[in-house]
N, CA, C and O atoms as a GROMACS GRO file, in nm:
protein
  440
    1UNK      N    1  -2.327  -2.121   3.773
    1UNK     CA    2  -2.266  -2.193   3.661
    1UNK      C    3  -2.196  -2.095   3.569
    1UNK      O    4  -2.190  -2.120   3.449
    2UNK      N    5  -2.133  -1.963   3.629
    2UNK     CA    6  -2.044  -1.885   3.567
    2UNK      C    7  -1.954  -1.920   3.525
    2UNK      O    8  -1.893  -1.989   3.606
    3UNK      N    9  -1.878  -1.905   3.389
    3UNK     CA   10  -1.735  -1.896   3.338
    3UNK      C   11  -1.622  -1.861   3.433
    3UNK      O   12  -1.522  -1.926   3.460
    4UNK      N   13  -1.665  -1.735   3.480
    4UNK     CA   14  -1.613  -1.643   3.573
    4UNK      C   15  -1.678  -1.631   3.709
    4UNK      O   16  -1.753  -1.534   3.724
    5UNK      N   17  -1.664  -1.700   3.794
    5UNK     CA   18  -1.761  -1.649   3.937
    5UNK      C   19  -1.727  -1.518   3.952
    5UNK      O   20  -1.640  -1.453   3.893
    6UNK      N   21  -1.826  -1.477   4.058
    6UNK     CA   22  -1.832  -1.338   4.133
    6UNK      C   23  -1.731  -1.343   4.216
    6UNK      O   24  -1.692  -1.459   4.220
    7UNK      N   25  -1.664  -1.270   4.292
    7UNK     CA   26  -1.541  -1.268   4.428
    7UNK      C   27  -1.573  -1.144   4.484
    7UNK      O   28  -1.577  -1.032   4.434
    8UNK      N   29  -1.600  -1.193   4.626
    8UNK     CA   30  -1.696  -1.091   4.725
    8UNK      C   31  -1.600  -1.000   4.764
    8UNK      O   32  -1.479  -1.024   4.772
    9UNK      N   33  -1.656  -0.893   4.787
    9UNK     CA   34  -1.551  -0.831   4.820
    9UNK      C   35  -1.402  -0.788   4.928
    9UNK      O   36  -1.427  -0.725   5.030
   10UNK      N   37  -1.304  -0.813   4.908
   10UNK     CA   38  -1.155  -0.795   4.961
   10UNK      C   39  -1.094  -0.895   4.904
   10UNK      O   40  -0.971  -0.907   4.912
   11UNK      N   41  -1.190  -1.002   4.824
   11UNK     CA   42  -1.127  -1.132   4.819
   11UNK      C   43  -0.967  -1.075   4.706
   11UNK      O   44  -0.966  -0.979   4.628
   12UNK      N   45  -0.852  -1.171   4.736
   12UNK     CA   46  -0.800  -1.154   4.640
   12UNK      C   47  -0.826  -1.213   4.483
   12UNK      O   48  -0.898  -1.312   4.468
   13UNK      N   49  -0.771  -1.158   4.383
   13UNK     CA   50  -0.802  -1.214   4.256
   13UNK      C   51  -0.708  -1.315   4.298
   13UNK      O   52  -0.625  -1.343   4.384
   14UNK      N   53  -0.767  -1.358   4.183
   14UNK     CA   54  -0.697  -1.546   4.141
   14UNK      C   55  -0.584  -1.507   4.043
   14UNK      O   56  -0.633  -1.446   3.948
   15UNK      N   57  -0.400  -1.526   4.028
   15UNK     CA   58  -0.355  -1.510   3.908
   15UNK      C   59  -0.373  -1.557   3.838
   15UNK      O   60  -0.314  -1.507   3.742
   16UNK      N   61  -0.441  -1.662   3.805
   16UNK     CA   62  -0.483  -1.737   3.664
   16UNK      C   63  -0.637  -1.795   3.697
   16UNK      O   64  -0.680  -1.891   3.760
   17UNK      N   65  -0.698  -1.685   3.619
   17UNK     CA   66  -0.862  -1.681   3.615
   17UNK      C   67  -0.885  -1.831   3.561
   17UNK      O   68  -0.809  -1.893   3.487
   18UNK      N   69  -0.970  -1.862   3.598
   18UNK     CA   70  -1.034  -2.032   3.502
   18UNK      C   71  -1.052  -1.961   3.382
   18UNK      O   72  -1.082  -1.851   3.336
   19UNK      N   73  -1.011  -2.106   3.344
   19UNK     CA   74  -1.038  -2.058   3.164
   19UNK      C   75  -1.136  -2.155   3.112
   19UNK      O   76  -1.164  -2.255   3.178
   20UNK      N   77  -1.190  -2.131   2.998
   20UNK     CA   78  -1.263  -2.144   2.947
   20UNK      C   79  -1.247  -2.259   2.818
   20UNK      O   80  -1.130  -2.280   2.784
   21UNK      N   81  -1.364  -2.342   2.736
   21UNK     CA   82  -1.292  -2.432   2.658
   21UNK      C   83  -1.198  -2.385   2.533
   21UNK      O   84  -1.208  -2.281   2.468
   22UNK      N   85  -1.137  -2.454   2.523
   22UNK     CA   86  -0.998  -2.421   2.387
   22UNK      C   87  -1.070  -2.427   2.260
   22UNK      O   88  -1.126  -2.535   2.241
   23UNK      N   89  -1.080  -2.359   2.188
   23UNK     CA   90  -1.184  -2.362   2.056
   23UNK      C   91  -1.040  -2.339   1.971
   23UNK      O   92  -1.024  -2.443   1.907
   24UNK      N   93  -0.955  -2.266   1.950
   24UNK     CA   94  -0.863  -2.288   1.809
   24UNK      C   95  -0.728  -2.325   1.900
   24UNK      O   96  -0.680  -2.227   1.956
   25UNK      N   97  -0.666  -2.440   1.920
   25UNK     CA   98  -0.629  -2.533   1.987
   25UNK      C   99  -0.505  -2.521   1.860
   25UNK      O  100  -0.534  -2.583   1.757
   26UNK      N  101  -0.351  -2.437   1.858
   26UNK     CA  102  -0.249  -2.480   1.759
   26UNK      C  103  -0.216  -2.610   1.753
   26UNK      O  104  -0.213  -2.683   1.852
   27UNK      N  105  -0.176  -2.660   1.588
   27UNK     CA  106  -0.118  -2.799   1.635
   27UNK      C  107  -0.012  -2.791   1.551
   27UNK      O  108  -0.012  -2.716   1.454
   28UNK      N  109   0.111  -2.889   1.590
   28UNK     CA  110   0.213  -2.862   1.528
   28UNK      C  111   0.194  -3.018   1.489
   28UNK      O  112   0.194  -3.112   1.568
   29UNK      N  113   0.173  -3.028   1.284
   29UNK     CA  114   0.183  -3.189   1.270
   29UNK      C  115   0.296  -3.241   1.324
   29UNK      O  116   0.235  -3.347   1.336
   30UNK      N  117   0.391  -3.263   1.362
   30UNK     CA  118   0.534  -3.302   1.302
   30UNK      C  119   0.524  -3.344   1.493
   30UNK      O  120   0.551  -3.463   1.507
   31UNK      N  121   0.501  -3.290   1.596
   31UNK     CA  122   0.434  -3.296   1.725
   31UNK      C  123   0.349  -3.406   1.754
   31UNK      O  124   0.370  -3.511   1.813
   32UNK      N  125   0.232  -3.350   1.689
   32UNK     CA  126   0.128  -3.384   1.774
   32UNK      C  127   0.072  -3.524   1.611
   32UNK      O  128   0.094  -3.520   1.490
   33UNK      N  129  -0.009  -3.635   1.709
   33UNK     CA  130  -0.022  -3.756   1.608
   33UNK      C  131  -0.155  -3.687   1.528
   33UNK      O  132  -0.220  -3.605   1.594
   34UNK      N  133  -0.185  -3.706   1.436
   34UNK     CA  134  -0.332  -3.665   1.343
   34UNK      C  135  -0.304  -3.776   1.266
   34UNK      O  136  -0.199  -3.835   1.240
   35UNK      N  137  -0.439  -3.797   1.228
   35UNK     CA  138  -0.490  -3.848   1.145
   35UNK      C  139  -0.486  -3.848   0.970
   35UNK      O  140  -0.489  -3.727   0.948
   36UNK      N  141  -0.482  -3.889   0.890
   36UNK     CA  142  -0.466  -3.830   0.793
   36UNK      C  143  -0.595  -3.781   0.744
   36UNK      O  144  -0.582  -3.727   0.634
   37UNK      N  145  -0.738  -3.781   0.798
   37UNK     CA  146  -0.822  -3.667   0.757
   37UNK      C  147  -0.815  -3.567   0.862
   37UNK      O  148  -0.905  -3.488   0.836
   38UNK      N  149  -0.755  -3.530   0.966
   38UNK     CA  150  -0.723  -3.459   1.020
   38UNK      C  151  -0.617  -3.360   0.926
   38UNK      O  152  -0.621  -3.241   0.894
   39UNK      N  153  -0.544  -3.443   0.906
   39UNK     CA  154  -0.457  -3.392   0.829
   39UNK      C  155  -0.463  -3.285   0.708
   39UNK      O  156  -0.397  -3.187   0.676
   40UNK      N  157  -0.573  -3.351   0.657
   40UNK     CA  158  -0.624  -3.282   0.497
   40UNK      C  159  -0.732  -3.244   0.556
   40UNK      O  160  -0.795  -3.212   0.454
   41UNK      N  161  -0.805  -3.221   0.642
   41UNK     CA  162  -0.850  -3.098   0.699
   41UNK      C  163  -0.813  -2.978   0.716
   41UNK      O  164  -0.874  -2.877   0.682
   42UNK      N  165  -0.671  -2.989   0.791
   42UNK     CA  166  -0.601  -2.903   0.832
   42UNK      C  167  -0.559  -2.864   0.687
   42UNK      O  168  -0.573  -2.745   0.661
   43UNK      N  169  -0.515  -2.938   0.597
   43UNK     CA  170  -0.476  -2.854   0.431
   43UNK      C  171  -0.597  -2.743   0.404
   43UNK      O  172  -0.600  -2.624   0.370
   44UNK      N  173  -0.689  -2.837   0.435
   44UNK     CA  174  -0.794  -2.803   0.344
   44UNK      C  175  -0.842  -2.622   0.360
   44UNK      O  176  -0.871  -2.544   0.268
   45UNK      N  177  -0.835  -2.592   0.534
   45UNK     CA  178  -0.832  -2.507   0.594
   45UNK      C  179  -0.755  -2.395   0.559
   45UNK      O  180  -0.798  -2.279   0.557
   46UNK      N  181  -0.642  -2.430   0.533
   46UNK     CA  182  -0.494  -2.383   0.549
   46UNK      C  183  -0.541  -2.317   0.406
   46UNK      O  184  -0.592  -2.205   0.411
   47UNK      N  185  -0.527  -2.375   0.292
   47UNK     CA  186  -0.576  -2.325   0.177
   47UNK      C  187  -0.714  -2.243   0.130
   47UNK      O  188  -0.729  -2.161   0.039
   48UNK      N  189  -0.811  -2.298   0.228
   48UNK     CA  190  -0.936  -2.139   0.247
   48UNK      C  191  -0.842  -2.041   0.265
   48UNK      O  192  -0.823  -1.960   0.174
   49UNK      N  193  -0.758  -2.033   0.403
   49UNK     CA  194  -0.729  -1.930   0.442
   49UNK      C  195  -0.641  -1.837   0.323
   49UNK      O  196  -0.675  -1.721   0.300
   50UNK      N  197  -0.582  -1.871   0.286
   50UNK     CA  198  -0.453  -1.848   0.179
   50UNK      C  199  -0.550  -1.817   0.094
   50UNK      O  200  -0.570  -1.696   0.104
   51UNK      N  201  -0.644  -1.880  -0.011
   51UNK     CA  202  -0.744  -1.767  -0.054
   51UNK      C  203  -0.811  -1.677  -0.014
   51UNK      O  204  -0.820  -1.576  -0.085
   52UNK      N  205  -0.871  -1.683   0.094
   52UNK     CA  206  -0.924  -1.530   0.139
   52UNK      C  207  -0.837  -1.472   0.177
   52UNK      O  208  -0.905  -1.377   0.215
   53UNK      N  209  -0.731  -1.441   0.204
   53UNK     CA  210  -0.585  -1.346   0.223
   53UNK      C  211  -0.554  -1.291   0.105
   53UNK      O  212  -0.550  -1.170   0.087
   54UNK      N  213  -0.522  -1.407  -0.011
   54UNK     CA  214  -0.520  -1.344  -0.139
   54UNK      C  215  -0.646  -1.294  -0.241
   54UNK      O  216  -0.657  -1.281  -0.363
   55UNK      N  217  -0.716  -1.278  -0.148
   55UNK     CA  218  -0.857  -1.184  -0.222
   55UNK      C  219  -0.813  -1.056  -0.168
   55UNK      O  220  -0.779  -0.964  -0.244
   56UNK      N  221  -0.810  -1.042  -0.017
   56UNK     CA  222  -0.778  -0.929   0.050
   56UNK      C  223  -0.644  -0.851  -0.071
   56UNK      O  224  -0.662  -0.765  -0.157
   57UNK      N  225  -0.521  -0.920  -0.034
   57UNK     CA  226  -0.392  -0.879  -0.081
   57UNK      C  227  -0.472  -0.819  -0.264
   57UNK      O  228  -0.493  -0.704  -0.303
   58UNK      N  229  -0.486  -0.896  -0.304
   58UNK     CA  230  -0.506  -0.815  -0.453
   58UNK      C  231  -0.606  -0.739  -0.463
   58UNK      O  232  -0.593  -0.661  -0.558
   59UNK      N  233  -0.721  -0.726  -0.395
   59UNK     CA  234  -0.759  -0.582  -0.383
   59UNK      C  235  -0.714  -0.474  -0.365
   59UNK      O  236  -0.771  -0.371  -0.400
   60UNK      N  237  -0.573  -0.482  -0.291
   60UNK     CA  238  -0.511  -0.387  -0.219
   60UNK      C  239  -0.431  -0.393  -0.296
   60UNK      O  240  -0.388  -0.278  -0.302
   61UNK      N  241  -0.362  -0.471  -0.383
   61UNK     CA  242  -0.251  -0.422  -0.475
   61UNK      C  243  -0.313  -0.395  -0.635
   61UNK      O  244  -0.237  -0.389  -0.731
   62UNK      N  245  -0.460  -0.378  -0.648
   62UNK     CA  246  -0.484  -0.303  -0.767
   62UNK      C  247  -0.574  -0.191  -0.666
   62UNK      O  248  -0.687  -0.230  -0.694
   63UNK      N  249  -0.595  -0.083  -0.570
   63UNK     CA  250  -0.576   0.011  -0.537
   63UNK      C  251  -0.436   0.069  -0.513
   63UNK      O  252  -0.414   0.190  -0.511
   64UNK      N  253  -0.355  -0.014  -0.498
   64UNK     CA  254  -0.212   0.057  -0.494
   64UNK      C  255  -0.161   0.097  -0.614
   64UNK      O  256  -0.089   0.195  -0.636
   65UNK      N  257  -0.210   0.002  -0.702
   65UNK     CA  258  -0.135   0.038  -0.832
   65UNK      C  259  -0.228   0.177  -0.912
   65UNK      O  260  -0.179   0.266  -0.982
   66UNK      N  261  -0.368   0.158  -0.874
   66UNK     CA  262  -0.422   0.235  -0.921
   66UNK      C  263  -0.410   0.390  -0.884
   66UNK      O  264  -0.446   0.470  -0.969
   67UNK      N  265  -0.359   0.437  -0.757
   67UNK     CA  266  -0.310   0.534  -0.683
   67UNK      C  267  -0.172   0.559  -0.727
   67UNK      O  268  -0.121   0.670  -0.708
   68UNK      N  269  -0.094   0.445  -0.796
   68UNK     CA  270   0.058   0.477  -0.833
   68UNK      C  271   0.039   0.542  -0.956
   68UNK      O  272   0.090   0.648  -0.992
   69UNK      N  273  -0.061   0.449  -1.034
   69UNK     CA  274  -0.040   0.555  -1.223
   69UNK      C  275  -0.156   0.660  -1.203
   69UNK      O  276  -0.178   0.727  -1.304
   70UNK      N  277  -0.230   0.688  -1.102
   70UNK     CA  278  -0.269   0.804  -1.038
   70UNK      C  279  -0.155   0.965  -1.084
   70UNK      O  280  -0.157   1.055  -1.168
   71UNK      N  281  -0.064   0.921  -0.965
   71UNK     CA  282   0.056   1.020  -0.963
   71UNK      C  283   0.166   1.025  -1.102
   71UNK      O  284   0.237   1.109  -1.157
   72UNK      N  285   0.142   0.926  -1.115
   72UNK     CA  286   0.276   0.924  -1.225
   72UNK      C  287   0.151   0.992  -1.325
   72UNK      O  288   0.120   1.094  -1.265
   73UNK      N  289   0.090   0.985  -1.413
   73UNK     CA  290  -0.049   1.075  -1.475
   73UNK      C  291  -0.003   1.196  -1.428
   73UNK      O  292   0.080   1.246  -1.504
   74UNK      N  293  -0.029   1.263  -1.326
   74UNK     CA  294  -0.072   1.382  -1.232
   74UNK      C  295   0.035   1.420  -1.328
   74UNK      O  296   0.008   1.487  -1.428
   75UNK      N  297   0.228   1.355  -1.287
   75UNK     CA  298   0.321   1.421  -1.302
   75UNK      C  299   0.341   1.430  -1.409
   75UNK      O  300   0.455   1.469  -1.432
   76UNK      N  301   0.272   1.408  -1.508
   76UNK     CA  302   0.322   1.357  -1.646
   76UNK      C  303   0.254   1.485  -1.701
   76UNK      O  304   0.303   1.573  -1.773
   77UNK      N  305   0.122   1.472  -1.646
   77UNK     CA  306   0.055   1.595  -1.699
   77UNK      C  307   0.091   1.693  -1.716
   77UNK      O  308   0.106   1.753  -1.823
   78UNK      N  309   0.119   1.743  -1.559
   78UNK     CA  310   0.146   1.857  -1.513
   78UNK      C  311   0.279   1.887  -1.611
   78UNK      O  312   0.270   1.986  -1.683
   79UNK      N  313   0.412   1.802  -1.620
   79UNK     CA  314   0.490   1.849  -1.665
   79UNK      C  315   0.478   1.868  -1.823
   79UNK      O  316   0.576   1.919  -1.878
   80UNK      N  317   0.382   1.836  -1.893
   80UNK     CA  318   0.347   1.896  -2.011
   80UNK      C  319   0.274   2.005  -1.978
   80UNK      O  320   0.363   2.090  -1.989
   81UNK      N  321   0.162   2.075  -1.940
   81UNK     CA  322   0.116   2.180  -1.882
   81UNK      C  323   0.226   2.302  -1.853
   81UNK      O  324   0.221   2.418  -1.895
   82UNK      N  325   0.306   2.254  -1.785
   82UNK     CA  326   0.406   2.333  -1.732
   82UNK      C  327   0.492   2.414  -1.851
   82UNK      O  328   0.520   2.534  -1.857
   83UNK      N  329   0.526   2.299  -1.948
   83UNK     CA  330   0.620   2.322  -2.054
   83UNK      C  331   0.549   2.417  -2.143
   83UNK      O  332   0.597   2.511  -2.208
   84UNK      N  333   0.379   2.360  -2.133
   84UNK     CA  334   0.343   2.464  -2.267
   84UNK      C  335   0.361   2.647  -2.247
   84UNK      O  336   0.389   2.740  -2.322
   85UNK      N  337   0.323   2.630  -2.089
   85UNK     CA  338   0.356   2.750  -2.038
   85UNK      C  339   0.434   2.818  -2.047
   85UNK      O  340   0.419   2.939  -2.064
   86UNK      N  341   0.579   2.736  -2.037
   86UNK     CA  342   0.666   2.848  -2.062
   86UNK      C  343   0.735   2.925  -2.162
   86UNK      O  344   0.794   2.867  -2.253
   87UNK      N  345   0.733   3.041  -2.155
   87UNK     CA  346   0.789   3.154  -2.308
   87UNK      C  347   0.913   3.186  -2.266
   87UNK      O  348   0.952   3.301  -2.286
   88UNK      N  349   0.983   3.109  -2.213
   88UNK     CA  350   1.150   3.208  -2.172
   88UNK      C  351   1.201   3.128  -2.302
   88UNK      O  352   1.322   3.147  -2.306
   89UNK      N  353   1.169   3.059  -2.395
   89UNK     CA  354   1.215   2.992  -2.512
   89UNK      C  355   1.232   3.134  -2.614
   89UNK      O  356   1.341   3.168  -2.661
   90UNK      N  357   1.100   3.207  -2.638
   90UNK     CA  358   1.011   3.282  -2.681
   90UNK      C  359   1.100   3.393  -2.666
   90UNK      O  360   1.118   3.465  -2.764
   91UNK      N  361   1.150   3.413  -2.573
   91UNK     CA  362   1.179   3.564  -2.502
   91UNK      C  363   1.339   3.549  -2.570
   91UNK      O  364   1.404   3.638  -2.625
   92UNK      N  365   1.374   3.421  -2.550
   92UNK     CA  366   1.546   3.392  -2.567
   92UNK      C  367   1.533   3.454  -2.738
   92UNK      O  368   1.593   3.551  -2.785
   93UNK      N  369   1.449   3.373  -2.798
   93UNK     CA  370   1.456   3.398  -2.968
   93UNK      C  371   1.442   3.548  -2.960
   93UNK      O  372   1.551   3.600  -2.982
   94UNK      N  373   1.320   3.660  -2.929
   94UNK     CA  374   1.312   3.753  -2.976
   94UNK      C  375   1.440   3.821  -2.948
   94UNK      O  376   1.481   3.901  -3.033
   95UNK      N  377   1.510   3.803  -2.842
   95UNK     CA  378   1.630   3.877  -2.789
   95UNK      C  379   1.770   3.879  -2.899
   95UNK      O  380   1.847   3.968  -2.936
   96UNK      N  381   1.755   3.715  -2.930
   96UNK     CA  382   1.831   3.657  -3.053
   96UNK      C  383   1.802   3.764  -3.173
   96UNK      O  384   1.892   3.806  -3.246
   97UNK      N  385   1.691   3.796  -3.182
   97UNK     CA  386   1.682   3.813  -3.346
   97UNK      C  387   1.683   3.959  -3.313
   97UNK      O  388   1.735   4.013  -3.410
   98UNK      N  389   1.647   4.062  -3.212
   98UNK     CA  390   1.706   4.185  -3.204
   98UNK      C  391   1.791   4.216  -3.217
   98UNK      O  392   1.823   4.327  -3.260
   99UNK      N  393   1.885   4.099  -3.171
   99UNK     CA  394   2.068   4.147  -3.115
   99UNK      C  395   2.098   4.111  -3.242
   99UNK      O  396   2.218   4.131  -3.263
  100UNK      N  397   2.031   4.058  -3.356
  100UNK     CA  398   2.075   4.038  -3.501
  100UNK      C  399   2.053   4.148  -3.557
  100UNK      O  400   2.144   4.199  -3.622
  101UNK      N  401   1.927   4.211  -3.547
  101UNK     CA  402   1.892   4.371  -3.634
  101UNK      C  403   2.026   4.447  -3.556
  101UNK      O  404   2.135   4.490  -3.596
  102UNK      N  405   1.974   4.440  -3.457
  102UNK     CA  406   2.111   4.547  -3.415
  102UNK      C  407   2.262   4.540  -3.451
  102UNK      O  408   2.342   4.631  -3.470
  103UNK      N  409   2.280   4.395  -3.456
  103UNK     CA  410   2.428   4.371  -3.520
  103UNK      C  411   2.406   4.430  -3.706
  103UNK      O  412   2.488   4.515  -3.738
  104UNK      N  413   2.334   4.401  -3.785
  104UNK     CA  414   2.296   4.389  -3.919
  104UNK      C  415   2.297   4.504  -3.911
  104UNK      O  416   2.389   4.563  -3.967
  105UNK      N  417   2.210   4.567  -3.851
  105UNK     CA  418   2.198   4.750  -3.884
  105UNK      C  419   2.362   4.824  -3.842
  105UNK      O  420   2.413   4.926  -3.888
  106UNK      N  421   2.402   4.752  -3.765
  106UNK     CA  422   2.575   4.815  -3.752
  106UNK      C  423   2.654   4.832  -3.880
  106UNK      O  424   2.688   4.933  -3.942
  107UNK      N  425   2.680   4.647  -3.913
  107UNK     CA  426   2.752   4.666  -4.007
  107UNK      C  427   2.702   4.705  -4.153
  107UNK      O  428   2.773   4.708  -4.254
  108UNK      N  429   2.545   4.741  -4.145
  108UNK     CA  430   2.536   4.755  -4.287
  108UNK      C  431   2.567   4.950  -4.306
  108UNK      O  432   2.573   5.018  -4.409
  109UNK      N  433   2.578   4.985  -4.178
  109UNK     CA  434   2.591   5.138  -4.205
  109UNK      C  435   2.761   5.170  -4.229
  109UNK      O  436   2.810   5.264  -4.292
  110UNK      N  437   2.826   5.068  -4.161
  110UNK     CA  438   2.968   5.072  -4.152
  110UNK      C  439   3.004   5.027  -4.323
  110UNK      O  440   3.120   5.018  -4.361
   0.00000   0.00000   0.00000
């Protein structure tokens, strides 16, 4: 009383194995006749599904978002970090205000 019998051996396979009963059976309303609690079954279904999809989906789009202002943070940081760091601002002025003594001390001897 196998699904599948045994096939002794040399036998050839079968191209289309027996199958087994149809448990999710598509239906196209507009096709096939239903009922109208068939019908709003099939809603009823249809709309579980569409909520548990959109449980899935927005989990995943507040880890996405949370990984996006992740990076944008990181970069934001970093590029203040970066800025405090740098003295070529620092270096430009002292150079400025030498090349002023040095000009000032010119003309004040001239």
């Amino acid at each position: 009383h196998d699904l599948y019998p045994r096939r002794r051996v040399g036998e050839m396979a079968e191209m289309n194995p027996p199958r087994g009963p149809e448990f999710a059976k598509r239906l196209d309303p507009r096709k096939d006749s239903l009922s109208k609690e068939q019908i709003e079954f099939v809603r009823r279904v249809e709309l579980a599904q569409w909520h548990k999809n959109l449980q899935k989906r927005r989990g995943r789009n507040v880890l996405t978002g949370l990984a996006i202002g992740a990076v944008v943070l990181g970069i934001y940081g970093y590029t203040f970090y970066s800025v405090s760091q740098e003295r070529f601002l620092d270096d430009l002025e002292e150079e400025a205000n030498s090349a002023r003594r040095r000009h000032d001390s010119k003309t004040s001897v001239n």
